[in-house]
C-alpha positions as a Python dict, from the first residue, in 0.01 Angstrom:
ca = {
    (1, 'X'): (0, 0, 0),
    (2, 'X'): (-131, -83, 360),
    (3, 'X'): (148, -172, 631),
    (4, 'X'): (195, -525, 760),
    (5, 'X'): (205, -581, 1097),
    (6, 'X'): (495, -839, 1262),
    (7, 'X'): (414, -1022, 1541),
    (8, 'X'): (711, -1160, 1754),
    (9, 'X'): (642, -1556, 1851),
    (10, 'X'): (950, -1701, 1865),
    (11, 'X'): (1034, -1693, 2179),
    (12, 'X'): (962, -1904, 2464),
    (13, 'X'): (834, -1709, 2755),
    (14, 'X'): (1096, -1844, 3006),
    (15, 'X'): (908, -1710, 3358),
    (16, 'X'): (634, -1778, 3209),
    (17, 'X'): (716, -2173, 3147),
    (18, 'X'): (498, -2272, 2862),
    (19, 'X'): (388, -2140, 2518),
    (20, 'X'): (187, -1875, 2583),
    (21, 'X'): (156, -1726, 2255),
    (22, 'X'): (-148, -1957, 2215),
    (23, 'X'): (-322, -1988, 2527),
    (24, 'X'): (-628, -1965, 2527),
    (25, 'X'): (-807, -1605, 2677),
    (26, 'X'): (-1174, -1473, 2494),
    (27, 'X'): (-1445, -1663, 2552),
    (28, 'X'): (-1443, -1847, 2177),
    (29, 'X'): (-1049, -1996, 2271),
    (30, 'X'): (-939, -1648, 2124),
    (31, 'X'): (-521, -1557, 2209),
    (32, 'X'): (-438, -1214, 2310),
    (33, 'X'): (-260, -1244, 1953),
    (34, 'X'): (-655, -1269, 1815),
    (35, 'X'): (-752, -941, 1989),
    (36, 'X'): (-397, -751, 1835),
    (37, 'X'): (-484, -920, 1457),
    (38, 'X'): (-875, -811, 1498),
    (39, 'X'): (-800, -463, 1602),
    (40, 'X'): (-495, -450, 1304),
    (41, 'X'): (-782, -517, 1089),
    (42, 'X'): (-964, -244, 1210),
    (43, 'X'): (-721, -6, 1153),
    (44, 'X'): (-614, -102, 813),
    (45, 'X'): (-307, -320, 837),
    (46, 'X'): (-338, -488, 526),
    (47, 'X'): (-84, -810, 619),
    (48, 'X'): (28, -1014, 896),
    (49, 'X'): (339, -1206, 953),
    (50, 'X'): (449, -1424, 1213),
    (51, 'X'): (763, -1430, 1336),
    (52, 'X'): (806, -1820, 1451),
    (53, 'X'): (1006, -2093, 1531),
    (54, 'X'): (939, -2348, 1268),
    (55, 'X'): (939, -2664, 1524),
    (56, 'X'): (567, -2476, 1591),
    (57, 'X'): (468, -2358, 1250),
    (58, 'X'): (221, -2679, 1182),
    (59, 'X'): (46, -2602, 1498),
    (60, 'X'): (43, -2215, 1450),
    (61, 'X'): (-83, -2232, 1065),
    (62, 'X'): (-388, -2497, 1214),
    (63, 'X'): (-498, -2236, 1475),
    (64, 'X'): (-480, -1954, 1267),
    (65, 'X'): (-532, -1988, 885),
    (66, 'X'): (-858, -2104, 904),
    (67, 'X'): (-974, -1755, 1086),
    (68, 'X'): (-744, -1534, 888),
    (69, 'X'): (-847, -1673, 580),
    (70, 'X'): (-1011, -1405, 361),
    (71, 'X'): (-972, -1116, 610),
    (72, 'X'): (-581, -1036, 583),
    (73, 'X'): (-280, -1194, 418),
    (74, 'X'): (-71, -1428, 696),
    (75, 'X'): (325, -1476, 620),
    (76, 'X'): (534, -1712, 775),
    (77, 'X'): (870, -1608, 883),
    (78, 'X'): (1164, -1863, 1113),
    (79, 'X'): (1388, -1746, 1350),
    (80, 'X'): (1649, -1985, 1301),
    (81, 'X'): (1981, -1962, 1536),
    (82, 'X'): (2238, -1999, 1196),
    (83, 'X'): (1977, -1722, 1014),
    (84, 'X'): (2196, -1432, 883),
    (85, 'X'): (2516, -1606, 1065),
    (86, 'X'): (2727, -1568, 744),
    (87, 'X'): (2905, -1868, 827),
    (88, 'X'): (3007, -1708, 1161),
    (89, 'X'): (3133, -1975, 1407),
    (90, 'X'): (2790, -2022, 1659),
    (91, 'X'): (2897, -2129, 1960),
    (92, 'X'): (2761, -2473, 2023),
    (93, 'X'): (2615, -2406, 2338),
    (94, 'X'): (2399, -2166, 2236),
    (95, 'X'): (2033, -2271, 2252),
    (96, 'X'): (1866, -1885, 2339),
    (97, 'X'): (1731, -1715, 2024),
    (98, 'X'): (1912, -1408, 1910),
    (99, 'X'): (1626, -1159, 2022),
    (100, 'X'): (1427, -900, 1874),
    (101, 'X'): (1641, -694, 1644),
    (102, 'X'): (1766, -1117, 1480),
    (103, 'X'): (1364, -1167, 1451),
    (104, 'X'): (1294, -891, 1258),
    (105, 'X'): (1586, -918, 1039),
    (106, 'X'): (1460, -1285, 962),
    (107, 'X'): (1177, -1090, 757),
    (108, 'X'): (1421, -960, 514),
    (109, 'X'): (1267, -977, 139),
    (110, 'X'): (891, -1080, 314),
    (111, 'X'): (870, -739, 448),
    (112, 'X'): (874, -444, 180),
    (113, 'X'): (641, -202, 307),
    (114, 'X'): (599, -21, 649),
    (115, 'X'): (552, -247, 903),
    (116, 'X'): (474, -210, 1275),
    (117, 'X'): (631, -475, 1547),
    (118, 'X'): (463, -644, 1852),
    (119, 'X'): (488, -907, 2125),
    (120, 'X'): (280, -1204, 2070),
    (121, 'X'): (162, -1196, 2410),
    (122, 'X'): (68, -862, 2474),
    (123, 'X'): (-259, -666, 2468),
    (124, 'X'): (-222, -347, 2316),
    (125, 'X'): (-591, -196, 2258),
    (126, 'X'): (-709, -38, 1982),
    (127, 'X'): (-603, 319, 1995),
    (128, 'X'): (-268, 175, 1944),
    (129, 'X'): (-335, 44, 1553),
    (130, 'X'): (-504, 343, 1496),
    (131, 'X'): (-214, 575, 1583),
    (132, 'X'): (16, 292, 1366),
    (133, 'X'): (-173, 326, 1076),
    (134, 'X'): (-215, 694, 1088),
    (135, 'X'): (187, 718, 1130),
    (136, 'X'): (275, 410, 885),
    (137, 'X'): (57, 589, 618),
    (138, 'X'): (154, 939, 656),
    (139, 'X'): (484, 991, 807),
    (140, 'X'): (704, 680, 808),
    (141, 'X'): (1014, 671, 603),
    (142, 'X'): (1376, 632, 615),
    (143, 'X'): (1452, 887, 824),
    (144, 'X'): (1129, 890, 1065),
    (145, 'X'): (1043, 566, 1272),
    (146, 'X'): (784, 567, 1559),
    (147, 'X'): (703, 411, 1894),
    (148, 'X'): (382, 370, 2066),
    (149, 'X'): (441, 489, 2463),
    (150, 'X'): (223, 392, 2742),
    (151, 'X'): (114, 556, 3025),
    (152, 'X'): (362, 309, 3319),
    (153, 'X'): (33, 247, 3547),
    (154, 'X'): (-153, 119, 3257),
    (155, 'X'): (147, -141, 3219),
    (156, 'X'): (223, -269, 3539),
    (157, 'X'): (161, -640, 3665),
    (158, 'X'): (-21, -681, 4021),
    (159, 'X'): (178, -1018, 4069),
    (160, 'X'): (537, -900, 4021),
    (161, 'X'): (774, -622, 3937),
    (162, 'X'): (838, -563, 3536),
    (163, 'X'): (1065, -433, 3300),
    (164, 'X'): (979, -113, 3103),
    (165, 'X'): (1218, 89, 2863),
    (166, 'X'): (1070, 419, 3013),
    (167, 'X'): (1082, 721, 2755),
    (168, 'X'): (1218, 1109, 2751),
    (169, 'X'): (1145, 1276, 2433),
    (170, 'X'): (1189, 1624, 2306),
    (171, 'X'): (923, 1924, 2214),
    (172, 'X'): (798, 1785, 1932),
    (173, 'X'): (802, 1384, 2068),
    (174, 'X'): (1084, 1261, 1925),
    (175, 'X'): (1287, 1036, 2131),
    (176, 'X'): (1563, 1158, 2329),
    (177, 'X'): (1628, 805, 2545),
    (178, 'X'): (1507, 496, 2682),
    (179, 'X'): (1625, 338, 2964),
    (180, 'X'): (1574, -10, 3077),
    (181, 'X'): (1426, -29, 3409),
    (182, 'X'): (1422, -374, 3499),
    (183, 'X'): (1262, -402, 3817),
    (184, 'X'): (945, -151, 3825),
    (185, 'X'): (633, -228, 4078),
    (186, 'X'): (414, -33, 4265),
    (187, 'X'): (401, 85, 4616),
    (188, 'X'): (157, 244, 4889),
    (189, 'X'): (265, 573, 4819),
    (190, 'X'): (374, 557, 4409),
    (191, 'X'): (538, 327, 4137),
    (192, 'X'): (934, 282, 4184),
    (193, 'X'): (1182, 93, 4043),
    (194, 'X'): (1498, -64, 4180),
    (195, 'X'): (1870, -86, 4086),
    (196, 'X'): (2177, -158, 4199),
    (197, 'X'): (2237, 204, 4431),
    (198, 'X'): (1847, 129, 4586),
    (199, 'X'): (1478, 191, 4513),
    (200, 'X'): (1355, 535, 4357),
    (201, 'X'): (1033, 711, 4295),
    (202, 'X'): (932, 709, 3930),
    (203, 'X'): (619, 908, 3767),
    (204, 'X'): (351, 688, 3694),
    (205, 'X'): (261, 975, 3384),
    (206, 'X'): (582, 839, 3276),
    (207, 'X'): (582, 709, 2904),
    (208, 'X'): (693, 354, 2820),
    (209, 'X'): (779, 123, 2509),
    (210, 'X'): (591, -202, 2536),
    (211, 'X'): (791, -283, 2222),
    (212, 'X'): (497, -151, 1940),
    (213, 'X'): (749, -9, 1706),
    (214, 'X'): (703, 157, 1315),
    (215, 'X'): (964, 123, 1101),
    (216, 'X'): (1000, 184, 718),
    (217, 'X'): (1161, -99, 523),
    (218, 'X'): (1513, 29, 545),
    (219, 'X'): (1502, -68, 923),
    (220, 'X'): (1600, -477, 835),
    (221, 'X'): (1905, -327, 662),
    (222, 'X'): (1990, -180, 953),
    (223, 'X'): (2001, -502, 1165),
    (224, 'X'): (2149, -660, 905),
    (225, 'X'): (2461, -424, 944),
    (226, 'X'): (2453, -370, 1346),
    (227, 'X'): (2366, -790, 1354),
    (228, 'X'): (2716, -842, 1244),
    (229, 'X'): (2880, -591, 1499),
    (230, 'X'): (2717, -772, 1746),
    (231, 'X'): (2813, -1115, 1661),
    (232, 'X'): (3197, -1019, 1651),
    (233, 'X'): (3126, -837, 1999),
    (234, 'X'): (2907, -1026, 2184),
    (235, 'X'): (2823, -1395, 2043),
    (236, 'X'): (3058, -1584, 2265),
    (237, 'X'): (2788, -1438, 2549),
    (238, 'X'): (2560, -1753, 2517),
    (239, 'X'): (2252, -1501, 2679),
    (240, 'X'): (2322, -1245, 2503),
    (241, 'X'): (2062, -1097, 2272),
    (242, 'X'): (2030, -824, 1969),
    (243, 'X'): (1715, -635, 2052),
    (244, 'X'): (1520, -368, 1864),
    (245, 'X'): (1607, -103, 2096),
    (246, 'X'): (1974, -137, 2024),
    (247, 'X'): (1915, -91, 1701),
    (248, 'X'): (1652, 192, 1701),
    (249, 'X'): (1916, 361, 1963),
    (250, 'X'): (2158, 361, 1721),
    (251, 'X'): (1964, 505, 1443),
    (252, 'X'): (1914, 811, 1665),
    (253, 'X'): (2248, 824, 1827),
    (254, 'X'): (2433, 824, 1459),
    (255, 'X'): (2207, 1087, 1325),
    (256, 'X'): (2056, 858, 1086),
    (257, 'X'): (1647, 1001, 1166),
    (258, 'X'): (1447, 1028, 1454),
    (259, 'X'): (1189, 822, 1656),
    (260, 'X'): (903, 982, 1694),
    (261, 'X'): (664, 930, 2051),
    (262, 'X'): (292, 834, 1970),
    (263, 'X'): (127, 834, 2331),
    (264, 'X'): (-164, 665, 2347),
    (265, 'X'): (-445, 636, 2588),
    (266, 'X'): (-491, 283, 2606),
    (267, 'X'): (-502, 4, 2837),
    (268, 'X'): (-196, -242, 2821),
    (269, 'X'): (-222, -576, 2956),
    (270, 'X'): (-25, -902, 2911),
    (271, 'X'): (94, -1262, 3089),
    (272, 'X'): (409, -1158, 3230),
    (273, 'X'): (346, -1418, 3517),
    (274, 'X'): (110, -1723, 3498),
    (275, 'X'): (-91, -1595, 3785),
    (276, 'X'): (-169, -1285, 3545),
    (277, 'X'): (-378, -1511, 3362),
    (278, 'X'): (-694, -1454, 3563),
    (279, 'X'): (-686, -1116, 3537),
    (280, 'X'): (-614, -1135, 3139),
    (281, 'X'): (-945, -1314, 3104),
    (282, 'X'): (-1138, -1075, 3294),
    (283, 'X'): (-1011, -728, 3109),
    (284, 'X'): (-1109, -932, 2772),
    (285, 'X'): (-1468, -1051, 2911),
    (286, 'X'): (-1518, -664, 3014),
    (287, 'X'): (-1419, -510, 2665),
    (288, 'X'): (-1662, -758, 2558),
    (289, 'X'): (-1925, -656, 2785),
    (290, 'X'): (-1868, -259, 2680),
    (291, 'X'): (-1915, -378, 2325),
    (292, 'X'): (-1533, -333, 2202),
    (293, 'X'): (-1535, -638, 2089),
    (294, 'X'): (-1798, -956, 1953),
    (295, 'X'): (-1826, -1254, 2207),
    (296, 'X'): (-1690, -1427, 1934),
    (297, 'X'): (-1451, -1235, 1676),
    (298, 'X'): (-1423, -1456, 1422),
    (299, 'X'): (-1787, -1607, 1420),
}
């Protein structure tokens, strides 16, 4: 059975200020989601589902079933704010999706198989299906998930500081940690990050998450469980939000399996401000130019 791949598009990109899930970047009106579905071809995904919120689903099936059709199976999945609830009281403030870890647990019963996760709105090249596939088909189970780790300077933004989860992991690359850095940029002399006690060096060889995850099935179970712990702890919180790493942190930490590391070489890019944009469109045009991809990929 090939894996599916889940792309996360439900939520609204609040710095960024519009839905940039579908912007336009390749030179046929292609998204950065286009480039990630292509190269998931490539590799042998064999399904893709879309994580959504259904207010947009009209819009997203118009732009993309008439590609997709015939090259790889498209699912439908909502994020809904009552989704998975259990009849727990929401409070009625709360507008802000549940995050990540809610999403993916919205895909209980569509997903079956081993499945990779990504951001909508990132650019992950094409080493990074490759290694997916290799792991989804060969290793993945129960007890062994995977990340995909970046290189930090092939992540960083040139018009603001970022957050990366930046990685330790043991002698045979499985995870020991990740730790949320949440304001990383460069400098003259290096790449640092700042927190509350000041600004510190950090190794630009340092490996990241950019949120490409593998998981075996039994994963959605496992938000299912830690999705009610959460609620009971933290839903009054009206920002707070149930993300993968949580849950993938506490798969490790209660012995459960292990996370394996899969560094890759490739370049990451992404709209993490609007005036990254630019820059977006040019790193497409150039993989064009080197032949990585047609001028127009679905022509």
């Amino acid at each position: 059975m090939k894996p599916t791949l889940v792309i996360l598009a439900a939520g609204m990109a609040s710095r960024y200020g519009s839905m940039k899930q579908i912007q336009s970047f390749g030179p046929a009106g292609e998204t950065i989601m286009d480039y990630s579905i292509y190269d998931a071809i490539q590799a042998g995904f064999g399904k893709v589902v879309f994580i959504i919120r259904e207010e947009f689903s009209d819009q997203f099936k118009a732009i993309f079933e008439p590609k997709l059709k015939g090259r790889i199976q498209t699912e439908y999945v909502y994020q809904h704010l009552l989704s998975f609830t259990d009849g727990f009281d929401v409070p009625a403030d709360r507008v802000k999706p549940w995050g990540t870890a809610h999403a993916v647990l919205c895909c209980k019963g569509v997903v079956n198989e081993p499945f990779s996760v990504i951001n909508a709105d990132d650019y992950y090249g094409r080493d990074a299906f490759v290694k997916a596939v290799d792991f989804l088909t060969t290793a993945c189970n129960n007890e062994t998930y995977a990340l995909v780790g970046y290189e930090l300077q092939k992540t960083l933004s040139e018009n603001g500081s970022v957050s990366r989860g930046v990685c330790s992991a043991d002698e045979v690359q499985n995870l020991t940690s990740i730790v949320e850095r949440t304001k990383i940029y460069r400098k003259e002399d290096g790449v640092v990050f700042e927190d509350e006690s000041g600004i510190h060096p950090l190794s630009q060889d340092s490996l990241v998450s950019m949120n490409y995850f593998c998981f075996a099935p039994g994963f959605i179970n496992l938000c299912e469980t830690l999705f009610k712990e959460f609620l009971q702890k933290s839903a009054l919180d009206l920002k707070s939000e149930f993300f993968i790493p949580l849950v993938a942190n506490e798969f490790i930490q209660s012995g459960k399996g292990v996370l394996k590391v899969l560094p890759t070489s490739a370049q990451w890019f992404g709209v993490t401000y609007k005036e990254d944009a630019p820059g977006v469109q040019a790193s497409i045009n150039q993989l064009i130019e080197q032949g990585e991809y047609p001028s127009s990929l679905w022509a």
